[in-house]
N, C-alpha and C positions, 0 to 999 in steps of 0.2 A: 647429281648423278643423272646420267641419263635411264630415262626408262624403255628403254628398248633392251633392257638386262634383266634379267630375272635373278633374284637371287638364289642362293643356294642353300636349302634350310639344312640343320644338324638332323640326325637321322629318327632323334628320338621327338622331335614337334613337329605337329599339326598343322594343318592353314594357315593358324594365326600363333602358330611356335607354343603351341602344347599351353598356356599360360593362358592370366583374366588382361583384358586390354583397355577394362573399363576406364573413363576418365573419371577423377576425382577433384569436379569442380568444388564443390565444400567442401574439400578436408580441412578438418581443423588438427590435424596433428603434431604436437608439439616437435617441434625442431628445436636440437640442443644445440650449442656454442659447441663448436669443433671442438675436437681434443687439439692436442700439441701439435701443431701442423709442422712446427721447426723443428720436428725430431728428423727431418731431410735426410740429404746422403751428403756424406763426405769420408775423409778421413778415417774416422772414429764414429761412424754413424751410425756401425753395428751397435757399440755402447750405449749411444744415444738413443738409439730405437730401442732396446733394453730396458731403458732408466725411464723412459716415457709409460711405460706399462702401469702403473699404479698412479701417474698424473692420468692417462686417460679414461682409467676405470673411475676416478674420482669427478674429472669432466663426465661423464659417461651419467653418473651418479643424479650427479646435481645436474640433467639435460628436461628433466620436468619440474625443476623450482619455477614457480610461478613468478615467481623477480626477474625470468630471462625475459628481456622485453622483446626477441623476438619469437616468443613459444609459438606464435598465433600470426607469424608475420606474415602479407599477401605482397609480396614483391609487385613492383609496378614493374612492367616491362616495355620499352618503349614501344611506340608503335611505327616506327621507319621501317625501311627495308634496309638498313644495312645490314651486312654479315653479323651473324655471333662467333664466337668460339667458347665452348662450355668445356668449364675442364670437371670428370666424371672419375669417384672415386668413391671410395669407404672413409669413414674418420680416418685422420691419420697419416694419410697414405701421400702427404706431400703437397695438397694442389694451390696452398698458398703460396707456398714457398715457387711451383713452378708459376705462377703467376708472376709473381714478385721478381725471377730472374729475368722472363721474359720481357717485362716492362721496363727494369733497367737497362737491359740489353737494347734495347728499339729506342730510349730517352735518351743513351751517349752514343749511339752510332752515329756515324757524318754520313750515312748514306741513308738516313731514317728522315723524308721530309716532313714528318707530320710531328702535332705534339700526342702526348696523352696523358690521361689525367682520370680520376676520382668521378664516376656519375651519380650525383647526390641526390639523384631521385628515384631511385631503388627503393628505398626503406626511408620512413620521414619518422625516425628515432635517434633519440643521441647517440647511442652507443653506433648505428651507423654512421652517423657521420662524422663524428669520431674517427674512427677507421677510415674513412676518405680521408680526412684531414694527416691521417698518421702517413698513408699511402703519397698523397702528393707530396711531403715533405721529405720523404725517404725515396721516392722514385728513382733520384738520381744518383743517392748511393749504394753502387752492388753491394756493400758490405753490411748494409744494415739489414736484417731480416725482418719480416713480418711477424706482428704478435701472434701469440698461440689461442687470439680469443676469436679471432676473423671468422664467421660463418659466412656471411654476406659480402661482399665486392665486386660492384658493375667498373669496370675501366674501361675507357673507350677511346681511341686513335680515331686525333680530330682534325681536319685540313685545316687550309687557313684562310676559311669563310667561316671557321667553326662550329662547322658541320661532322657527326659521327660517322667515318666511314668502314668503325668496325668494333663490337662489343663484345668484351671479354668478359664472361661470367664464372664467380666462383661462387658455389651453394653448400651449406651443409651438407657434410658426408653423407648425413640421415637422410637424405632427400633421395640419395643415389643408392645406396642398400645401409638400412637399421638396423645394426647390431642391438637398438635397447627391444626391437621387435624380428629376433631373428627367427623366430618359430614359422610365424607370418612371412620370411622372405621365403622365397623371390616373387609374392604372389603380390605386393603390396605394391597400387597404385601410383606413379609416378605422380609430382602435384601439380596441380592445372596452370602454372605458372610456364613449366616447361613448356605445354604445349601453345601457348603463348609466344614461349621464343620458337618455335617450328613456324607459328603460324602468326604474323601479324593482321590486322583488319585491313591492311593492302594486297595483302597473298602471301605464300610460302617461301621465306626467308632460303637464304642459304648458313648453311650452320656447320662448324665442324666441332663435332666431339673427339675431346681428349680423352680415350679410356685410359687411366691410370692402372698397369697391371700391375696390383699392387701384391708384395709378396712379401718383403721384410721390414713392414711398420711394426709397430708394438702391437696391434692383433695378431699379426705374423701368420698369412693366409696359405703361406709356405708350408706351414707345420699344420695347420687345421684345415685335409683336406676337404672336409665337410660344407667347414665355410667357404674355402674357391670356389666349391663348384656350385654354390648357391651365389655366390658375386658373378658366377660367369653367368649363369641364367638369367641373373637381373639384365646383367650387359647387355645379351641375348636380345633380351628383351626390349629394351630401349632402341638397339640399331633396329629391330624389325618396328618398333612404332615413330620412329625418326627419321630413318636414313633411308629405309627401301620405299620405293615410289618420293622420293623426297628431292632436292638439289642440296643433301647435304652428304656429308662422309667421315668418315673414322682417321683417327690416327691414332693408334695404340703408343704406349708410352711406356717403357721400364725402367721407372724412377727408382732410384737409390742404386743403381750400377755398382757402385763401389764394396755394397754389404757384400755380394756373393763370391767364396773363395779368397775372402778376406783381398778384397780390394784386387785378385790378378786380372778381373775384365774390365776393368776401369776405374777413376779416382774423379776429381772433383777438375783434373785438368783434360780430360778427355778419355774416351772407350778405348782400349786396348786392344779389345778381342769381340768384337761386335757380333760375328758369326755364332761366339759359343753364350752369347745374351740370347740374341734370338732365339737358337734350339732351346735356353731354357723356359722364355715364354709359350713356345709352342709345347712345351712340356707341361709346362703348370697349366695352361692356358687353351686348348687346343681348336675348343670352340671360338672363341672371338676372332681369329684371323679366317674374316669373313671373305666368302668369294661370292662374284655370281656367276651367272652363265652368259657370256655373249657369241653369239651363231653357236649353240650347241657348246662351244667351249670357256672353262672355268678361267677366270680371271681374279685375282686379290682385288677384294673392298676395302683396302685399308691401305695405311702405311706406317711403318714401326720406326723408331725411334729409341735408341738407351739416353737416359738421362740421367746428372746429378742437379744437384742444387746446391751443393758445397761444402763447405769442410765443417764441422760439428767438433771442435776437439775436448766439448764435457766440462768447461770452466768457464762455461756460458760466454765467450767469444764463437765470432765466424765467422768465415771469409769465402767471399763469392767463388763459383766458379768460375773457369776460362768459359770465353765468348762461343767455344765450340757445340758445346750443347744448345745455348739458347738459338744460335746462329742459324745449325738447322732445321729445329724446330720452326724458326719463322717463314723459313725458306718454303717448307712444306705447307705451311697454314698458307702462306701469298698466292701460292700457287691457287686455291681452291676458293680464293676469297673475290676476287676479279675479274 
């Protein structure tokens, strides 16, 4: 982003957005295994996000067994200057699965010159690599989804001097706002890892954050306004220690399109009703669709998107969705990445 904009704060924060902005080089806070991340959208995805609710309180449960081998884990983050893209959400709320379309999507396109693939040097644990291993081997089928154990996943779009010339990061939900610590949100340091990816030992990356506005996962942040509006403050908070004075930007996301009004804005083949997604993000949502100011006048920091991730029909099958979602999603990421 250029800095010759000012952004435009919400009414109710301070200089530094009313909130603590300390960095938390030691945290040692344990990070749990996702919950169900394949409770996605489709079809049937209200049912599916339903039926996930006592799988994630049970993940949720067991996210401080000491057997998690990543309770304690310090992600290595590379140190190049290529782009990142971070996809940013709560447990639950979808962002394996949007990864997972993504990467199929870019692996079978004929207009996709690059490969991509699994970066094994994230985490130096079995169960990460593991997960790399499961990832390159299902990359190319849209139909196969990702497991529901994924916390961690660096994938990275490699030329063909194989060279990284762009990193996809998924992190545990926990990392982005903690429901097993939600008394403590939205006040609770983001982990120094992030600011790693903002900032390599070569200078200030360019980055785009995925916000996921997540509304009908099995927390279902639709129904508990309490908790949106302490994920929106997190969010809040993340764009102002990320993106403002930064070369990086926002794209908001309303995954699982198809739950609300029982599938009439959209399905897993494409949005229907785009207009009446967005008014409801800006409803649930009102703070994140960030502006700033340029010469005096506000302008959108962001760029919104509906998404699905696919059909969920409950007898543990699932099938991709159409190419439309992932399509332009990438359209928008290329744009900010080059």
């Amino acid at each position: 982003m250029a800095n010759n904009t000012e952004p435009t704060k919400p009414n109710n924060m301070d200089q530094k957005g009313g909130f603590d902005f300390t960095v938390d080089d030691n945290s040692t806070e344990a990070k749990p295994k996702a919950p169900s991340e394949n409770s996605g959208s489709g079809t049937s995805s209200s049912a599916q996000s339903t039926s996930t609710g006592s799988a994630t309180a049970n993940a949720n449960a067991s996210a401080s067994d000491s057997t998690n081998p990543h309770a304690n884990a310090q992600p290595q983050i590379p140190e190049d200057l290529a782009p990142f893209v971070v996809l940013c959400g709560p447990p639950s709320s979808g962002k394996s699965m949007v990864l997972k379309c993504l990467s199929s999507y870019l692996y079978n396109s004929r207009e996709f010159r690059y490969s991509i693939a699994a970066n094994r040097t994230l985490l130096n644990t079995d169960l990460y690599q593991s997960h790399c291993d499961y990832f390159d081997s299902i990359i190319g089928d849209p139909d196969t989804p990702m497991p529901n154990t994924v916390d961690y996943l660096l994938a990275d779009i490699i030329d063909n001097k194989g060279n990284a010339i762009v990193h996809f990061l998924e992190a545990p939900g926990e990392d982005f706002f903690s429901l097993n610590n939600i008394d403590e949100e939205p006040r609770i340091p983001f982990k120094s890892y992030l600011y790693k990816v903002a900032r390599s030992p070569k200078g200030l990356r360019k980055v785009t954050y995925i916000i996921l506005l997540d509304l009908d996962s099995a927390t279902s942040l639709r129904k508990n306004a309490a908790l949106r509006i302490k994920y929106e403050q997190k969010m809040e908070i993340l764009y102002h220690q990320f993106v403002v004075k930064h070369p990086s930007r926002v794209i908001l996301l309303y995954n699982k399109v198809d739950i609300p009004m029982n599938g009439l804005w959209g399905n897993a083949s494409g949005c229907t009703n785009p207009d009446a997604v967005r008014r409801d993000g800006e409803t649930m949502y009102p703070r994140l669709f960030f502006q700033r100011k340029f010469l005096g006048w506000p302008i959108d920091d962001y760029t919104f998107h509906p998404f699905c991730t696919g059909s969920y029909p409950g007898d543990g099958s699932y099938t991709a969705p159409g190419t439309e979602y992932p399509a332009a999603l990438w359209a928008d990421i290329a744009k900010g990445l080059w």
